[in-house]
C-alpha positions in Angstrom: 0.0 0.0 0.0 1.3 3.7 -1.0 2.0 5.1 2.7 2.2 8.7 1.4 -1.7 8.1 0.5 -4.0 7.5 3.1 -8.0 7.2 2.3 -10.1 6.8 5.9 -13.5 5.0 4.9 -14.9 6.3 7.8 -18.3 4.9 7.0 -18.7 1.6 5.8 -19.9 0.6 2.3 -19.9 -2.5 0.3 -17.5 -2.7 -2.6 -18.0 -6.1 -4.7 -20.4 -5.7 -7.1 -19.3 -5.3 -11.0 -20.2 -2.2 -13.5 -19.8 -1.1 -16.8 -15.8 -0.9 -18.5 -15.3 -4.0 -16.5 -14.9 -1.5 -13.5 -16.3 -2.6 -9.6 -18.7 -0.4 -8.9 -19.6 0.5 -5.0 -22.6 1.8 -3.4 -23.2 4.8 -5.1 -26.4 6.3 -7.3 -26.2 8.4 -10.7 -22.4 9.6 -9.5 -21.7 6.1 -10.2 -22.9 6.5 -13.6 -21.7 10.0 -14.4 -17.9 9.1 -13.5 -18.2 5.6 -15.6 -19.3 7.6 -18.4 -16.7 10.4 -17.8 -14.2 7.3 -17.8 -15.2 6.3 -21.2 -15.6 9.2 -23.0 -11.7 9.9 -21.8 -10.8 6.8 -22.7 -11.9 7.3 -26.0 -10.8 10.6 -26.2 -7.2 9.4 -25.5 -7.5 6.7 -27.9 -8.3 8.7 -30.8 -5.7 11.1 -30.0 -2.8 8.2 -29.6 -4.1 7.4 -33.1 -3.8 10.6 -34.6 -0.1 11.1 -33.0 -1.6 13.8 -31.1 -1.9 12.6 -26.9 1.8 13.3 -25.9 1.4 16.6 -27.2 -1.9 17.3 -25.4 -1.2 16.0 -22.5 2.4 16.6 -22.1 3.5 13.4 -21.2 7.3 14.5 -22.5 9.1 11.2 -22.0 6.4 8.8 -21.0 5.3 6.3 -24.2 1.7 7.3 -24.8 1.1 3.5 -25.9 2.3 2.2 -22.4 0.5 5.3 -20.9 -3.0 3.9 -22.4 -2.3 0.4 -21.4 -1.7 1.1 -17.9 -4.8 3.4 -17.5 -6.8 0.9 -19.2 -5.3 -1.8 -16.3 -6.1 0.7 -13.6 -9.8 1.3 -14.8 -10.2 -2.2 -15.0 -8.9 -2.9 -11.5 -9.9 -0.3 -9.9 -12.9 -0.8 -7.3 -14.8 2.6 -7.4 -17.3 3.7 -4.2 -19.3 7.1 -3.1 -19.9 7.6 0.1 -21.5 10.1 2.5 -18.4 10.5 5.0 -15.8 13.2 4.0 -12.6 11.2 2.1 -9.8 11.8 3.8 -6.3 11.8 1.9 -3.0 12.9 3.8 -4.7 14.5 6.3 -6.9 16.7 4.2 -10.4 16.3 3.2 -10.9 15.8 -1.3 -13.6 15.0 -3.4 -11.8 11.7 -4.2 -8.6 9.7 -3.0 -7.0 6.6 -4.6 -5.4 4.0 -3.2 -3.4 0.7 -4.4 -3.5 -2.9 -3.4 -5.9 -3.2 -3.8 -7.1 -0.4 -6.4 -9.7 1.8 -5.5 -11.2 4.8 -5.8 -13.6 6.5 -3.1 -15.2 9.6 -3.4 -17.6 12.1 -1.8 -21.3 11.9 -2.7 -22.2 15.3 -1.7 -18.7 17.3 -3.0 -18.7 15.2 -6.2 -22.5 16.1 -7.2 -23.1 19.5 -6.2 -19.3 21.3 -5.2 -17.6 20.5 -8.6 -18.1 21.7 -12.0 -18.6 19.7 -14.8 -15.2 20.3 -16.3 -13.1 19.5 -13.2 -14.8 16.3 -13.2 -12.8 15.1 -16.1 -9.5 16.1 -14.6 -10.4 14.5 -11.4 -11.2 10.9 -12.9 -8.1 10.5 -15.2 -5.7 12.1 -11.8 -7.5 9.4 -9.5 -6.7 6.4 -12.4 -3.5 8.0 -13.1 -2.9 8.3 -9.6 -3.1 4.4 -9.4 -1.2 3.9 -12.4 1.5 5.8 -9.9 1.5 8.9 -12.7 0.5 11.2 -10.5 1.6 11.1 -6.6 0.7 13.2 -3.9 3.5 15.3 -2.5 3.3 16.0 1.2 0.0 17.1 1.9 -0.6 18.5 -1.8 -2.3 16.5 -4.8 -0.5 17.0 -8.1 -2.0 17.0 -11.2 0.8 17.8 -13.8 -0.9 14.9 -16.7 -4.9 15.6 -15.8 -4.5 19.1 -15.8 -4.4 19.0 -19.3 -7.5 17.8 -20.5 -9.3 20.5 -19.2 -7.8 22.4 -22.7 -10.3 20.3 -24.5 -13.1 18.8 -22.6 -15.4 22.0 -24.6 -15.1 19.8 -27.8 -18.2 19.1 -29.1 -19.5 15.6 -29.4 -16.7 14.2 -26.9 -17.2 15.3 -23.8 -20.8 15.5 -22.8 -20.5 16.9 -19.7 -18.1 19.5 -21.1 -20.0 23.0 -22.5 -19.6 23.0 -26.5 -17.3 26.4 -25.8 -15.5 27.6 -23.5 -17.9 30.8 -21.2 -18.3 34.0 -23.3 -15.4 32.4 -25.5 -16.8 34.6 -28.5 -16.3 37.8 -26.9 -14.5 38.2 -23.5 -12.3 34.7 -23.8 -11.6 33.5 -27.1 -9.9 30.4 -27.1 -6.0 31.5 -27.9 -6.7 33.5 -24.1 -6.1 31.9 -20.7 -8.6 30.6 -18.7 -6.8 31.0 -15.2 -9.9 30.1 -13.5 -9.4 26.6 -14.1 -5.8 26.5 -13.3 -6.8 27.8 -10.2 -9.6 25.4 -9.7 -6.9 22.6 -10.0 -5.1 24.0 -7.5 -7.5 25.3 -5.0 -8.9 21.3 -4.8 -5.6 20.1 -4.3 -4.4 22.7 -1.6 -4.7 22.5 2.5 -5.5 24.5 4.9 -2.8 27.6 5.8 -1.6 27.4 9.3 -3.1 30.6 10.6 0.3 31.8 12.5 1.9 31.7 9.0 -0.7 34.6 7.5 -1.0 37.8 10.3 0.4 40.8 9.8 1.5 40.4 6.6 0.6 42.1 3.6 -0.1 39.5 1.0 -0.7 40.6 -2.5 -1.6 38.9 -5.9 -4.2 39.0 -8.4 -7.9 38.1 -9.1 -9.7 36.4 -11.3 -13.7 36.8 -12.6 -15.9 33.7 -14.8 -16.8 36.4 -17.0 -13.7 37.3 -17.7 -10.9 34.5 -16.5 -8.2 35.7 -18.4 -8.0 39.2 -16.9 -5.6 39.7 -13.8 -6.7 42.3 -11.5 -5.1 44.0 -8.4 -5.7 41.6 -5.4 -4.4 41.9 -1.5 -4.9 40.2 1.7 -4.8 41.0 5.3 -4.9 39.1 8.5 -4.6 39.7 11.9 -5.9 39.2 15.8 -8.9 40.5 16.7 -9.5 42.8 19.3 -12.0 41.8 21.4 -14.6 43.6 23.5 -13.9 43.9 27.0 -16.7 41.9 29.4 -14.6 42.9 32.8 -12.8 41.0 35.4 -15.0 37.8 34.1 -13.4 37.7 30.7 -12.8 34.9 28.8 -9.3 34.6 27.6 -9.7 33.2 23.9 -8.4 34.1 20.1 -10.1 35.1 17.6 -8.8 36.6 13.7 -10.4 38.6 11.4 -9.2 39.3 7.6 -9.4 42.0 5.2 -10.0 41.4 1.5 -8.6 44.3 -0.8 -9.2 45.3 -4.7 -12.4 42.5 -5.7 -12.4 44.7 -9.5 -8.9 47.3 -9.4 -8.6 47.0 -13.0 -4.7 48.0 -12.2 -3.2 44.4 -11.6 0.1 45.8 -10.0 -1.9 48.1 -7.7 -1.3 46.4 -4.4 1.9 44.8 -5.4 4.3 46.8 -3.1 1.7 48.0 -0.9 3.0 47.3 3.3 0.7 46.6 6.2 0.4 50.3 6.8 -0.3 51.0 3.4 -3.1 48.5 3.2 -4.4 49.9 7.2 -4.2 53.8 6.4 -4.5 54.3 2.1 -7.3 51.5 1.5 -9.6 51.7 4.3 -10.1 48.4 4.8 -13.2 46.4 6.2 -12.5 43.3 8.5 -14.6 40.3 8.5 -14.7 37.2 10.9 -11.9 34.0 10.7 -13.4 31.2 11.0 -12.0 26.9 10.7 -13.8 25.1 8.5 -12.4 21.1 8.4 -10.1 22.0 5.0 -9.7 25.5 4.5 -9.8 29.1 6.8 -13.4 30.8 6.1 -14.0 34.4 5.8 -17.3 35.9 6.1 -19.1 39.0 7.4 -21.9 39.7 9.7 -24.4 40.3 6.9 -24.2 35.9 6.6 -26.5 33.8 8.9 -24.6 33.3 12.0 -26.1 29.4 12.3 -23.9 28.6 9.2 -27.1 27.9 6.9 -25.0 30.3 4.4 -21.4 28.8 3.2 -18.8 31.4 4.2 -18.2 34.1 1.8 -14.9 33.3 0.8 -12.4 30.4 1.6 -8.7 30.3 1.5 -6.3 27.7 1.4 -2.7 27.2 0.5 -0.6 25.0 -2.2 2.6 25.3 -2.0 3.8 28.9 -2.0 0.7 30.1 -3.0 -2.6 31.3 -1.1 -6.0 30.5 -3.2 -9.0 32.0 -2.2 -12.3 30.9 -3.6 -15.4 33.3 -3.3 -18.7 31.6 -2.4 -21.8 32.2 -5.0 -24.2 32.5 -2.2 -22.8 35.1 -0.3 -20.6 37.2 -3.3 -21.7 39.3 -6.2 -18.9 38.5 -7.7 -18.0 34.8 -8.8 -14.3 33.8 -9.1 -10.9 33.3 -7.6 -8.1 35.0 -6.0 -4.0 33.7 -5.6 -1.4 36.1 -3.3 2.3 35.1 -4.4 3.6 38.2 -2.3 5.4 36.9 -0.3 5.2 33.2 -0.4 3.6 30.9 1.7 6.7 28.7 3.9 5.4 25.0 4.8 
């Protein structure tokens, strides 16, 4: 078994019975379905490509033969023992839609993340990094999923006619993204789903700056920053209760000046942009950050949460509780594990 990849089951579910593609097929409903059929319609898409000379090149594989690469996916699908389940999936001490694990092969992922906290698109990169991942392609390093092969496909899964759950074209492609432009959105997806949560002591006082990202618009950088600290709490007299709270600052959602915040200091950010603080909160993977106007009992999803891979800080805003819909990354400085 691959120690560096731990999946707790932490509710039990049957995992013997057989499925369609020769895959064993757990306890699951029409997720069970909709990833089978994301599993062919990539297997075919990889085939056709091979044929046409083409996969290596769309999917970078560099020095890897793409006609090994196609036999060992195939032996993973075919071995692999797939099950949804209603407990979170736990892999390297973070919660993920999905972990993989070897000898034997499976795949377990959760019901309610998989059907209703993940797009259509990321579905496809997700299945072929959980087969690739027990072809041993693609590895986790420390506590960070990589996706270096199944990133790709997300380049083409708007084909029409091949990918069904993919859109025919890419959003507003014939006017704000045409499809020579960047869709950073998606890279930060990718990267957001395989980050951690950021070890809180690691982010106060610090004035973290990057840029910002909108779905009408994902290839247009603008002027993002970042600030966390301790809150000051009310005093309740000689009966107060010692305890630690944070709050955070979220600076430039729409500076059309990308560079705007980039050598901005603490006391820039405090004095020159007038911030407004909202509450910290610890949510089981990432650091929530929301504001009194949300329903205190939780019945809203934060307004925006943050997590870290590798250097980077990601922070994803919530639909329910943001007029704006997209995603944020701080580079400035980087994030020490």
């Amino acid at each position: 078994m691959n120690k560096n990849l731990l999946i707790l089951m932490l509710m039990g579910s049957s995992l013997m019975s057989s499925g369609a593609h020769a895959q064993k097929v757990g306890n699951g409903g029409g997720e069970d379905v909709e990833f089978h059929k994301i599993t062919s319609e990539v297997e075919t898409w990889m085939v056709n490509n091979n044929n046409l000379g083409q996969l290596s090149t769309k999917l970078q594989l560099g020095s890897i033969n793409s006609n090994d690469f196609l036999t060992n996916f195939s032996n993973a699908v075919n071995s692999t023992t797939l099950t949804f389940q209603d407990a979170p999936v736990i892999v390297a001490g973070q919660i993920r839609i999905c972990g993989n694990d070897i000898n034997p092969n499976r795949i377990v992922c959760n019901r309610e993340m998989w059907n209703h906290q993940t797009a259509g698109n990321l579905k496809y990169a997700i299945v072929l990094h959980e087969y690739l991942g027990v072809a041993g392609y693609e590895k986790n390093i420390l506590n960070y999923s990589q996706y270096p092969i199944s990133k790709n496909i997300l380049d083409f899964v708007y084909e029409k006619n091949v990918f069904e759950l993919g859109l025919e074209k890419r959003p507003n492609s014939s006017i704000n993204n045409p499809s020579n432009k960047p869709n950073y959105l998606e890279k930060l997806n990718i990267m957001y789903l395989s980050g951690s949560k950021p070890e809180i002591d690691k982010l106060l006082d610090l004035a973290w700056t990057g840029r910002c990202f909108f779905n009408n618009e994902p290839s247009i950088p603008y002027g993002a920053a970042l600030l966390m600290r301790q809150k000051t709490l009310k005093d309740a007299g000689p009966i107060q209760i010692k305890t630690v709270e944070y709050q955070a600052a979220i600076f430039g959602i729409k500076n059309e000046n990308e560079k705007h915040y980039d050598d901005l200091s603490v006391k820039d950010l405090l004095f020159a942009e007038d911030p407004f603080f909202l509450d910290v909160y610890f949510d089981k993977d990432s650091i929530a950050v929301r504001g009194e106007h949300l329903d205190k009992d939780r019945n809203l999803d934060p307004g925006y949460n943050l997590k870290v891979n590798g250097k980077y800080l990601i922070l994803k805003f919530n639909k329910a509780a943001n007029r704006f819909n997209g995603m944020c990354y701080y580079f400035n400085p980087e994030y020490k594990n």
